[in-house]
N, C-alpha and C positions, 0 to 999 in steps of 0.2 A: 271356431270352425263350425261348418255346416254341413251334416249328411241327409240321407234319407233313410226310412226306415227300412231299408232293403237292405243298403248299404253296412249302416249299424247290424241286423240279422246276419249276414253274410262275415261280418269283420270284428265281433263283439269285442276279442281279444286283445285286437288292436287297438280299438276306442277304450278300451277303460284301462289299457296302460296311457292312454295319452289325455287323459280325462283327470290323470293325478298333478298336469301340468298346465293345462286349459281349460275351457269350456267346452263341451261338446253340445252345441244344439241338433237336435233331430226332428226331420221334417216329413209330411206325410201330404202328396198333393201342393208342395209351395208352400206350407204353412208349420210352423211351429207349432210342436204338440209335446215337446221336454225338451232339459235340457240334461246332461250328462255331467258332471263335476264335484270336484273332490270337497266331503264334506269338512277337511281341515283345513282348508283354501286358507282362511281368516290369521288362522294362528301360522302356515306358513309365511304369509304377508307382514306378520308383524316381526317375527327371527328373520326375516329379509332386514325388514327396518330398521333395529337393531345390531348388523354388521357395522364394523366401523367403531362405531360410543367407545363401547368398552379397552380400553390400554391391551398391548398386545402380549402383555407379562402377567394378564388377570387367572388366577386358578377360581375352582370351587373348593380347592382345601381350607380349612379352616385358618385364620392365625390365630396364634396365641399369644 
């Protein structure tokens, strides 16, 4: 998604709940000058990837 920085000023609250689930670029004059996004992007992307693998009867309890 693309704002301006007006937009972003005006909507901050908005942007940085929606910044946990996208990229927010923001722009000043047509041009990019940052972008907004969530710094655990990475590790969410990978518990994405990992749905599915694991049996649907897997705990974290210990066996014995």
């Amino acid at each position: 998604m693309s704002i301006t920085a007006t937009e972003l000023k005006m909507n901050l609250s908005k942007y940085l709940l929606l910044s946990a689930t996208e990229d927010v670029y923001i722009t000043r004059n047509g041009k990019v000058i940052s972008k907004l996004t969530n710094p655990f992007q990475e590790r969410v992307d990978l518990a994405k990837s990992l749905f599915g693998i694991l049996p649907n009867d897997a705990s974290l309890a210990r066996r014995t």
